[in-house]
TORKOL-4160 file (C-alpha; in steps of 0.2 Angstrom, whole numbers, padded with zeros to 4 digits, m for minus):
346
<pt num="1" X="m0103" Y="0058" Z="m0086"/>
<pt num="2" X="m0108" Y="0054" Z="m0106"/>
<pt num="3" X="m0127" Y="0052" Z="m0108"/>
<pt num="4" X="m0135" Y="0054" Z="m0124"/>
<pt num="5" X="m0156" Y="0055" Z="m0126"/>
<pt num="6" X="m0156" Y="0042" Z="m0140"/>
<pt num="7" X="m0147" Y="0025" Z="m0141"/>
<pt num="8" X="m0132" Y="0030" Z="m0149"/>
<pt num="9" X="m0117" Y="0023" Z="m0137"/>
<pt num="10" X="m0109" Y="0038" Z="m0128"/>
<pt num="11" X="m0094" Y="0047" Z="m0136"/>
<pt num="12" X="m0076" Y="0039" Z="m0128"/>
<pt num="13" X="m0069" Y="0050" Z="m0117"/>
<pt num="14" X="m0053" Y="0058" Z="m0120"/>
<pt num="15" X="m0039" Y="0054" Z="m0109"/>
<pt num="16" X="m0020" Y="0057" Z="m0108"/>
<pt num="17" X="m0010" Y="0046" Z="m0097"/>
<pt num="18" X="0002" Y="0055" Z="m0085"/>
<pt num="19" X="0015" Y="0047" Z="m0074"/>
<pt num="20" X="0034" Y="0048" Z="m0071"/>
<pt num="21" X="0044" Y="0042" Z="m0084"/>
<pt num="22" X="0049" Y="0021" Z="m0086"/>
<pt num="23" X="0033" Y="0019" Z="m0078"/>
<pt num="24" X="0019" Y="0015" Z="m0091"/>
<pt num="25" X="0029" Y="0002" Z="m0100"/>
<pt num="26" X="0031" Y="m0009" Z="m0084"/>
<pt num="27" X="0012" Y="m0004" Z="m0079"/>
<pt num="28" X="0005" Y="m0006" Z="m0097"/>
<pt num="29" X="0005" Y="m0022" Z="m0106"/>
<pt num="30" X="0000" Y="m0023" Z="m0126"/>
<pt num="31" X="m0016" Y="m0029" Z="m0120"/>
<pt num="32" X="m0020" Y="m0016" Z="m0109"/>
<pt num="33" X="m0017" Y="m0003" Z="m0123"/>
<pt num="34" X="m0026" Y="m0010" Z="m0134"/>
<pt num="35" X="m0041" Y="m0009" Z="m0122"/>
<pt num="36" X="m0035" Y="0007" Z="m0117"/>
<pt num="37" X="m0037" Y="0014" Z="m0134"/>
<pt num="38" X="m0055" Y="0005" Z="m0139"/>
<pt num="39" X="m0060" Y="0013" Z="m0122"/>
<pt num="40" X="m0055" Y="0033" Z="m0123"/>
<pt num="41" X="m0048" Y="0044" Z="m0138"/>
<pt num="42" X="m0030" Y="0042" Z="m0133"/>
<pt num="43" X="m0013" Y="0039" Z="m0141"/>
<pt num="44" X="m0010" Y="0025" Z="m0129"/>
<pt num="45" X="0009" Y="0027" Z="m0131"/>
<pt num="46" X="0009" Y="0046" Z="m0127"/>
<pt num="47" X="0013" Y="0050" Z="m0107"/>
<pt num="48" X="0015" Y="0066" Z="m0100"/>
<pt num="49" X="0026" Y="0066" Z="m0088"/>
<pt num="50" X="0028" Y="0086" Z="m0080"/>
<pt num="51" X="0009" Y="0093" Z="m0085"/>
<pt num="52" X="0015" Y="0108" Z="m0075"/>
<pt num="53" X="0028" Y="0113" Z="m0090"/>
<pt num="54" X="0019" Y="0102" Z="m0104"/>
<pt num="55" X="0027" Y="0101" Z="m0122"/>
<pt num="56" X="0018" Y="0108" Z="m0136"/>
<pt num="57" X="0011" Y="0089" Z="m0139"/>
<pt num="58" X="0007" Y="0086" Z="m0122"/>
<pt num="59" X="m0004" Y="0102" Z="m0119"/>
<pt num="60" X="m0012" Y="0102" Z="m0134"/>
<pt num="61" X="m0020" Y="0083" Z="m0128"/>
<pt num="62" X="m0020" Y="0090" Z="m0109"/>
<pt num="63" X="m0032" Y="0104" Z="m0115"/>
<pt num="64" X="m0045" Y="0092" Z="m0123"/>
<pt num="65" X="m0041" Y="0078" Z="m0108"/>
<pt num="66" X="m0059" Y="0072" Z="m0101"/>
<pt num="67" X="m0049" Y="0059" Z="m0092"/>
<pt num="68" X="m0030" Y="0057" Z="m0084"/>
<pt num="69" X="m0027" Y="0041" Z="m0082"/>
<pt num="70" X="m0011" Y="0041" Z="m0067"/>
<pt num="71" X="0001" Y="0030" Z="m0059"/>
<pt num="72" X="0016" Y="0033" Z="m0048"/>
<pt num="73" X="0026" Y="0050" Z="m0051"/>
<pt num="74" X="0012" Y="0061" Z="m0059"/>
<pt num="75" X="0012" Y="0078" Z="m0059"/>
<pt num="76" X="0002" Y="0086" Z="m0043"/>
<pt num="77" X="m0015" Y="0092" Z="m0051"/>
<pt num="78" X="m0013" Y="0110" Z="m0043"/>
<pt num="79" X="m0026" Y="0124" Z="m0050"/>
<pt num="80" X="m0014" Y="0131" Z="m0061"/>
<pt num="81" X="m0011" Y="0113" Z="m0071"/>
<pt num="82" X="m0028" Y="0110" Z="m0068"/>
<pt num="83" X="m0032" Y="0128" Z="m0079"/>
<pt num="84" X="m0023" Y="0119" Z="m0094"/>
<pt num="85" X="m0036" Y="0104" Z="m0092"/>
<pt num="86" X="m0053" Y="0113" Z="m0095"/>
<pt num="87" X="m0064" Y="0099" Z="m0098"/>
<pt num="88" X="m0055" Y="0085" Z="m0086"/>
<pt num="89" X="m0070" Y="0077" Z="m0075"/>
<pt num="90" X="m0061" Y="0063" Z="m0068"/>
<pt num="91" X="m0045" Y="0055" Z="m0064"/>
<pt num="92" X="m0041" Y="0036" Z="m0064"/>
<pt num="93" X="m0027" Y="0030" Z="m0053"/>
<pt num="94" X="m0018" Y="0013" Z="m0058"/>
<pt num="95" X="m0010" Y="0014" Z="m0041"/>
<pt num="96" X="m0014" Y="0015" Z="m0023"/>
<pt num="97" X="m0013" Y="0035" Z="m0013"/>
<pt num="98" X="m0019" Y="0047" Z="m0022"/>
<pt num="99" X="m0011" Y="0060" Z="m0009"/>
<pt num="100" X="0002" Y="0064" Z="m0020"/>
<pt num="101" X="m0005" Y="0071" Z="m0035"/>
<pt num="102" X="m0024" Y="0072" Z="m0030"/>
<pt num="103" X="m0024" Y="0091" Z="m0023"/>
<pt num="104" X="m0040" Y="0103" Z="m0014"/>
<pt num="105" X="m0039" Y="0112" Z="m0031"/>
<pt num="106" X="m0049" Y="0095" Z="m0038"/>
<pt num="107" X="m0060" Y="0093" Z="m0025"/>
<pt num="108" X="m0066" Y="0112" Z="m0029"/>
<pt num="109" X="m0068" Y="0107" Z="m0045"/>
<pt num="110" X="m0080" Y="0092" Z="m0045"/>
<pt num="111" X="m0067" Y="0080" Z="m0052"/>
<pt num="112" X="m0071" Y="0062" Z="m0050"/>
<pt num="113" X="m0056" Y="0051" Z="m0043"/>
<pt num="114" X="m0054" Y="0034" Z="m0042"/>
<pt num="115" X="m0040" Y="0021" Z="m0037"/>
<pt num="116" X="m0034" Y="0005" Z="m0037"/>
<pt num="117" X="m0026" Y="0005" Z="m0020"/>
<pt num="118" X="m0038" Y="m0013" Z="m0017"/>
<pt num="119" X="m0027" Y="m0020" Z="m0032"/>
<pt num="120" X="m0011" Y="m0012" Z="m0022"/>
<pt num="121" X="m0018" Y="m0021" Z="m0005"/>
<pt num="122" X="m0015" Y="m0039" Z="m0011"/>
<pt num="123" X="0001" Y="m0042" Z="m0015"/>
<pt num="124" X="0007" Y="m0030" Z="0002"/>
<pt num="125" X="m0007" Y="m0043" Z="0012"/>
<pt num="126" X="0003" Y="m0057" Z="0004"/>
<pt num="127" X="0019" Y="m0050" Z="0009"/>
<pt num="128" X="0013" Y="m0048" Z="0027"/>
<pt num="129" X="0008" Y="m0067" Z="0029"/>
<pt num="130" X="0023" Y="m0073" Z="0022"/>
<pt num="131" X="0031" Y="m0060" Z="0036"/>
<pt num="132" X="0021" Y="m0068" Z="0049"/>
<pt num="133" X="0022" Y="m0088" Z="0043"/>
<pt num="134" X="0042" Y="m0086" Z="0042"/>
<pt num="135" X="0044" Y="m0076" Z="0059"/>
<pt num="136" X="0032" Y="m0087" Z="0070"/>
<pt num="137" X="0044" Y="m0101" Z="0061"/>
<pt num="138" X="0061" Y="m0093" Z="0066"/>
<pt num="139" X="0067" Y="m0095" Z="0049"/>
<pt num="140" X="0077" Y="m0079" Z="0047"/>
<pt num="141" X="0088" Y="m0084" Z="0063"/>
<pt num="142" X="0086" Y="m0105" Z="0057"/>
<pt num="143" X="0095" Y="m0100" Z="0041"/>
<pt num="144" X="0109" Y="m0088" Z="0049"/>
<pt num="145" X="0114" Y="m0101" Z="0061"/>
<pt num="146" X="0110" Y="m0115" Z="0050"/>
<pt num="147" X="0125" Y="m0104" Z="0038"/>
<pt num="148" X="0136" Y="m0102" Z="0053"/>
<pt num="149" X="0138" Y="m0120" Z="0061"/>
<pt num="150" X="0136" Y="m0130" Z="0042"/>
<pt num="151" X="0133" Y="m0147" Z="0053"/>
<pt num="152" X="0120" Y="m0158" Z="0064"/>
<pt num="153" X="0113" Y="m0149" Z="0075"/>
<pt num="154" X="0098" Y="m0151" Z="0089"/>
<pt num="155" X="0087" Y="m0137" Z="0080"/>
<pt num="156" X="0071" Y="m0145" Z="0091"/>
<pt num="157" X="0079" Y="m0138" Z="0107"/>
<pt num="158" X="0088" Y="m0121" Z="0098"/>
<pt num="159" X="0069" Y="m0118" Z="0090"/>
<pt num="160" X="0059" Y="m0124" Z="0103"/>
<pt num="161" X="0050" Y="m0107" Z="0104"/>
<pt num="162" X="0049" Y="m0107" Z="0086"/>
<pt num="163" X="0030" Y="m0111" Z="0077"/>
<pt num="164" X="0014" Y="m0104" Z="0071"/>
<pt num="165" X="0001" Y="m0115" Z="0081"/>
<pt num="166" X="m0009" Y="m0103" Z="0094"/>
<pt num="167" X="0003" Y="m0091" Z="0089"/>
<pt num="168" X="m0004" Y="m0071" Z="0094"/>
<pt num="169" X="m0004" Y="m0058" Z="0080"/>
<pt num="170" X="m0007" Y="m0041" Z="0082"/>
<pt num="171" X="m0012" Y="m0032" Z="0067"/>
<pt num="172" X="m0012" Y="m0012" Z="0069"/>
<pt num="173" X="m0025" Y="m0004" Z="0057"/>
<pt num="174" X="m0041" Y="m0010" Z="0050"/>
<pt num="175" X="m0035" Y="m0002" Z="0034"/>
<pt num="176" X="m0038" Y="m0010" Z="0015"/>
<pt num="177" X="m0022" Y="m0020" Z="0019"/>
<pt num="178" X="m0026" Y="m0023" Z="0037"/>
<pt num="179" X="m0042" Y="m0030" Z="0033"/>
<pt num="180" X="m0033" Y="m0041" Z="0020"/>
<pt num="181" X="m0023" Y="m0050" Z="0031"/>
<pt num="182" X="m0037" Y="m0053" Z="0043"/>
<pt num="183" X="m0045" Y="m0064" Z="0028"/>
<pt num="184" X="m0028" Y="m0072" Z="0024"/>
<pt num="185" X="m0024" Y="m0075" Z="0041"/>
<pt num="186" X="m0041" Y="m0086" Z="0044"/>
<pt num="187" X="m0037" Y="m0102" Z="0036"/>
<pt num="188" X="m0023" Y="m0104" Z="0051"/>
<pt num="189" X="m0023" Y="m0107" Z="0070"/>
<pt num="190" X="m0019" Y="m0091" Z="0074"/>
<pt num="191" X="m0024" Y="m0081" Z="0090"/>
<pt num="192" X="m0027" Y="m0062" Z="0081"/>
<pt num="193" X="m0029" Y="m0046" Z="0091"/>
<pt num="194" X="m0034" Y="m0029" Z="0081"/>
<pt num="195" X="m0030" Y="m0011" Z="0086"/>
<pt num="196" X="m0041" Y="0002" Z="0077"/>
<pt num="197" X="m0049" Y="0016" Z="0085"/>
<pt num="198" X="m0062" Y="0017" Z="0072"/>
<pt num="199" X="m0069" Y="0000" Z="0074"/>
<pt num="200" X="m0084" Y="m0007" Z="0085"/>
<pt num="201" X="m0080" Y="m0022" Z="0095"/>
<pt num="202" X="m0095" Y="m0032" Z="0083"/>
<pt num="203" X="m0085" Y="m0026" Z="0070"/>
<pt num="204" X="m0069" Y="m0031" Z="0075"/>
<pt num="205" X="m0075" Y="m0048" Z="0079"/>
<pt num="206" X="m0085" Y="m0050" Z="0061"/>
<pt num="207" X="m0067" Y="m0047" Z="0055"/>
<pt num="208" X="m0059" Y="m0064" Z="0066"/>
<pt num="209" X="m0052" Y="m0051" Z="0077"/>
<pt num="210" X="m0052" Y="m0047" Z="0095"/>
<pt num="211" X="m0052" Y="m0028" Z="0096"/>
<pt num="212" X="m0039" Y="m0020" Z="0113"/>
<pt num="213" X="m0029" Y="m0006" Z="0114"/>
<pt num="214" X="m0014" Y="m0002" Z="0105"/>
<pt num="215" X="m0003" Y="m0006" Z="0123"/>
<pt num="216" X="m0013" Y="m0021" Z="0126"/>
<pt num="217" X="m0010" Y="m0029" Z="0109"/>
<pt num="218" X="0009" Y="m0025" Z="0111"/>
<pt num="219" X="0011" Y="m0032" Z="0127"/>
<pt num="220" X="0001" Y="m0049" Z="0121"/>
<pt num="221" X="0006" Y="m0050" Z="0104"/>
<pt num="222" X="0020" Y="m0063" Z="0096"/>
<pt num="223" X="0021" Y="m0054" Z="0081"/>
<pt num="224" X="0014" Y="m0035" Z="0076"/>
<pt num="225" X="0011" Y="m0031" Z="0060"/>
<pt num="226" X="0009" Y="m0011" Z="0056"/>
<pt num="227" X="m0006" Y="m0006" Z="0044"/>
<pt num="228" X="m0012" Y="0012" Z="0047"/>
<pt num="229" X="m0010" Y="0026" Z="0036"/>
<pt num="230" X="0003" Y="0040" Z="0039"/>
<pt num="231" X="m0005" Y="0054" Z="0046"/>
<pt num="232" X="0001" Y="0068" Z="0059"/>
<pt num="233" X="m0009" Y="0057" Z="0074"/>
<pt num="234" X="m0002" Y="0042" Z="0069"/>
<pt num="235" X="0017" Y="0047" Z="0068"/>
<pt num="236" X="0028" Y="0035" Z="0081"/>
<pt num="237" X="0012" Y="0027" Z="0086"/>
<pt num="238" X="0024" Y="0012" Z="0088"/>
<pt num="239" X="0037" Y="0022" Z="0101"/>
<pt num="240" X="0047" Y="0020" Z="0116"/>
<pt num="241" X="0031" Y="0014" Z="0127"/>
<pt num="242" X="0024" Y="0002" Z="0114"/>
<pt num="243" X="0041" Y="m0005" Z="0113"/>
<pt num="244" X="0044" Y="m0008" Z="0128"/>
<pt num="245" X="0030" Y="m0017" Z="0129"/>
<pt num="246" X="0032" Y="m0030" Z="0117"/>
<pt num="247" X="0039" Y="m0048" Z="0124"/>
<pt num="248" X="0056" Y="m0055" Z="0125"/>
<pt num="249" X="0057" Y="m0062" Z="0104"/>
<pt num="250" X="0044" Y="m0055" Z="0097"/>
<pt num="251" X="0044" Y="m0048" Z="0080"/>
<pt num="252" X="0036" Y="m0030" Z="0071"/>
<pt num="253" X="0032" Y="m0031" Z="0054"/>
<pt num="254" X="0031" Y="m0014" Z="0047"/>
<pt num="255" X="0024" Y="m0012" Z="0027"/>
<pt num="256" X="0014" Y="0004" Z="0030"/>
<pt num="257" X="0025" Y="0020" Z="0031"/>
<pt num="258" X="0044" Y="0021" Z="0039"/>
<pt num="259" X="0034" Y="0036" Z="0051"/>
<pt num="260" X="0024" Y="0026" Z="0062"/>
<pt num="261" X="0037" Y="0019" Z="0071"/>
<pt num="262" X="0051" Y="0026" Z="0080"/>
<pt num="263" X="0067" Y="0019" Z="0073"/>
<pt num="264" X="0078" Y="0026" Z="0087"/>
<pt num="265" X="0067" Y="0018" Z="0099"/>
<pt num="266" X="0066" Y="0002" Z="0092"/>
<pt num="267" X="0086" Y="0002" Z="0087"/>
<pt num="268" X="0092" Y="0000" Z="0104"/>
<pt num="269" X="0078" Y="m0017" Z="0105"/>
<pt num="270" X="0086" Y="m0024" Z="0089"/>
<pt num="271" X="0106" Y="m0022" Z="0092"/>
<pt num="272" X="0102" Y="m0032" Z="0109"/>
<pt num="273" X="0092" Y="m0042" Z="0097"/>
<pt num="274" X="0077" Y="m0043" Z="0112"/>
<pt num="275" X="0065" Y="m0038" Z="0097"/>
<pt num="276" X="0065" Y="m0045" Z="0080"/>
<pt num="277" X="0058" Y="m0036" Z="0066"/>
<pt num="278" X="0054" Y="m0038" Z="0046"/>
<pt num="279" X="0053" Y="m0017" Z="0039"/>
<pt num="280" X="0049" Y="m0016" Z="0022"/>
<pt num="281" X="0048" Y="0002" Z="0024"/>
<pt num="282" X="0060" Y="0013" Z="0035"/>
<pt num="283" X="0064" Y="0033" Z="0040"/>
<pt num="284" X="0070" Y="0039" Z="0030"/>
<pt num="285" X="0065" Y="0029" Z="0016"/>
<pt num="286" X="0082" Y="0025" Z="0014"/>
<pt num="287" X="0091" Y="0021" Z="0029"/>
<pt num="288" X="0109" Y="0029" Z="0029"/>
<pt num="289" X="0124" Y="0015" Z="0024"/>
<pt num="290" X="0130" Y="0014" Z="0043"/>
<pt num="291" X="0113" Y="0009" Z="0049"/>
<pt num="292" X="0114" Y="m0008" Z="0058"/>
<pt num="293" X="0098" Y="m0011" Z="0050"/>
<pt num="294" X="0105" Y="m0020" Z="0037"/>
<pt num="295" X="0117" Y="m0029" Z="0046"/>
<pt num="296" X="0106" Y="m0036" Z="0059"/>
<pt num="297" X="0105" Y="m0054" Z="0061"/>
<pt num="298" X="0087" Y="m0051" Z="0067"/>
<pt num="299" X="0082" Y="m0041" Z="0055"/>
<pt num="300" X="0073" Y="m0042" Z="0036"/>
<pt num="301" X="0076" Y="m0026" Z="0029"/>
<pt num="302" X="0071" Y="m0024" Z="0010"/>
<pt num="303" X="0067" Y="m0010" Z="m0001"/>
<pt num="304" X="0049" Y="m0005" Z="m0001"/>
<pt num="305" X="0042" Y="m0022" Z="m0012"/>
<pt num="306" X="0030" Y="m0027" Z="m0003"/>
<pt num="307" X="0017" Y="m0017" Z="m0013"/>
<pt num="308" X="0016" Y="m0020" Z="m0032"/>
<pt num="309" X="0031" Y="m0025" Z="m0043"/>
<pt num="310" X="0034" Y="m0034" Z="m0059"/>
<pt num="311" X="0018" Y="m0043" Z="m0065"/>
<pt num="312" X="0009" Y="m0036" Z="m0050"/>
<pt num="313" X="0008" Y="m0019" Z="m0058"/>
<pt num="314" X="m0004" Y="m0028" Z="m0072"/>
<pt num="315" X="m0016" Y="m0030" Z="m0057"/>
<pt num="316" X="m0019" Y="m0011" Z="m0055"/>
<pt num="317" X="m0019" Y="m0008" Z="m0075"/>
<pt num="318" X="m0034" Y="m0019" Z="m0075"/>
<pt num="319" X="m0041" Y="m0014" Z="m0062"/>
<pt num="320" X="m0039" Y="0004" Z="m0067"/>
<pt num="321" X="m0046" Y="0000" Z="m0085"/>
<pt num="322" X="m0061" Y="m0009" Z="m0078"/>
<pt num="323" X="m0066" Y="0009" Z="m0068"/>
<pt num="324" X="m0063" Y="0018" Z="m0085"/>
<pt num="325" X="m0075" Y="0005" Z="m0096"/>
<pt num="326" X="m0085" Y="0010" Z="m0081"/>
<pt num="327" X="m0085" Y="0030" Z="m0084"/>
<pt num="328" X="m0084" Y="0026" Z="m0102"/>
<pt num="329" X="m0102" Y="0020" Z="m0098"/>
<pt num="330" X="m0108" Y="0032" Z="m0089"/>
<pt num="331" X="m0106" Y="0022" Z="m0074"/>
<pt num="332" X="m0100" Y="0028" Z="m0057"/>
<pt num="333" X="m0084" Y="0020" Z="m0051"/>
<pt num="334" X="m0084" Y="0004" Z="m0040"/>
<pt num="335" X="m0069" Y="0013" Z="m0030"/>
<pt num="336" X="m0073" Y="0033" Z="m0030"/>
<pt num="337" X="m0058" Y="0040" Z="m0018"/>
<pt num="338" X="m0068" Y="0054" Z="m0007"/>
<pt num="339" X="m0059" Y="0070" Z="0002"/>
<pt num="340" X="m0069" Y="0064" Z="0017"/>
<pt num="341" X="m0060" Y="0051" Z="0017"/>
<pt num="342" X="m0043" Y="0056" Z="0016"/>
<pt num="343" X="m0038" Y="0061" Z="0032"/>
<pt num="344" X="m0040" Y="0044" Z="0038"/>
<pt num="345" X="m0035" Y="0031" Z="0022"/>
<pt num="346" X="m0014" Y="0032" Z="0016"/>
């Protein structure tokens, strides 16, 4: 960090911004580079986008870089990049999982990193809630039938197990998200389990939650929403078992990763439309163009939004700038990512 023995302010870092290409003109308004600019020596409108095989330009700036400030697509910081960047001592993340980029090579070397993954939690905690509010509702299959017979109707008797009052949700994952939509989920009468392995019960309850076993909040939950991080352990730790489990109508919400459950298991739930499920992400990533997935009249299938789009991205630019004007102070960041950590966050 900058510290100087007399009361001169300390010299501005220099920082080269490095993402994949199309993404710092969504992530960076005029605003942001302006602040940007008064906070590091930077061309705020240069961005490298391969640091591993760097134009002239780019490693010339990449050699004198105290900071990289990253987003979505940046080049893995492996030793060999890291050997053109001599003097880097830290790396500011204007997204959420630095697993990507952030390698052991940085670790060894001291580098501080920060991220703004609590930025990237809201709008996928806002998602969630909406996920939840519309499937205790049976909005999805209100509006298919509401298309399909285009007359009066007796929706009380149709929807009669429709609504959100004493409603359970199970929320997998104490995670940044997970945690999220606990505090969304307070203002409403709603009835919330929590699975978490890491958790005491006191802290499970100073959440709003009652903490069971993964089977056990399965089997009781109207609605189970998937906030864990993918990991090895975690992998199908929604399966054939869990499944089964879950009660006639009820609905998984999966924003996390496409890995933690097992979509062949859960297919044959959803075709005899026993399950009903809202999958922001899938597995693969993109599921093939037969897949009943989107097809399904039970099913909200949509591409990976939940986390941050259009303005949202402004969120983690502030919040990425606010860690720099930290640095820039000699400061340490309010959000330091830790390799201690990693094996356990996304």
């Amino acid at each position: 960090m900058h510290h100087t023995t007399d009361n001169r302010p300390p010299e501005r870092p220099a920082l080269l911004l490095a993402m994949a290409p199309g993404i710092a003109g969504r992530l960076l308004t005029d605003a942001h580079r302006t602040r940007l600019a008064a906070l590091a020596r930077t061309d705020p409108h240069l961005v490298a986008h391969d640091l591993a095989a760097p134009t002239p330009r780019i490693a010339a700036a990449l050699e004198e870089a105290e900071v990289l400030f990253t987003c979505w697509g940046a080049t893995p910081l492996t030793a060999a990049v890291l050997d053109r960047a001599p003097r880097l001592r830290a790396v500011v993340h204007a997204a959420g999982s630095v697993k990507h980029h952030i390698t052991g090579a940085c670790w060894d070397r001291g580098i501080a990193v920060t991220s703004a993954a609590a930025a990237n939690a809201l709008p996928v905690a806002e998602y969630t809630l909406a996920a939840i509010l519309l499937a205790g509702k049976r909005v999805l299959r209100a509006a298919r039938r509401y298309a399909e017979l285009r007359a009066e109707h007796d929706w009380l008797s149709e929807l009669a197990d429709s609504g959100n009052h004493c409603r359970t949700v199970g929320i997998v994952g104490a995670s940044r998200i997970g945690r999220r939509v606990l505090e969304l989920l307070r203002p409403f009468d709603i009835h919330v389990l929590l699975y978490d392995p890491y958790l005491t019960p006191g802290e499970a309850a100073a959440l709003g939650a009652v903490p069971v076993g993964l089977d056990e909040l399965c089997s009781r939950a109207d609605i189970v929403s998937v906030h864990a991080p993918q990991l090895p352990s975690t992998r199908h730790m929604i399966g054939a078992p869990q499944l089964a489990l879950m009660p006639d109508g009820a609905t998984l919400i999966n924003t996390a990763r496409g890995s933690l459950v097992d979509e062949g298991a859960l297919l044959p739930h959803l075709t005899a439309g026993r399950l009903h499920a809202v999958l922001d992400v899938t597995d693969p990533e993109l599921p093939p163009p037969d897949s009943p997935l989107y097809t399904l009249p039970n099913v909200l299938l949509t591409p990976h939004i939940a986390g941050s789009l259009g303005n949202e991205l402004h969120r983690m630019a502030d919040h990425a700038l606010d860690e720099l004007e930290r640095y820039a102070k000699g400061a340490p960041f309010r959000d330091p990512v830790r390799p201690s950590e990693l094996d356990r966050s996304a």
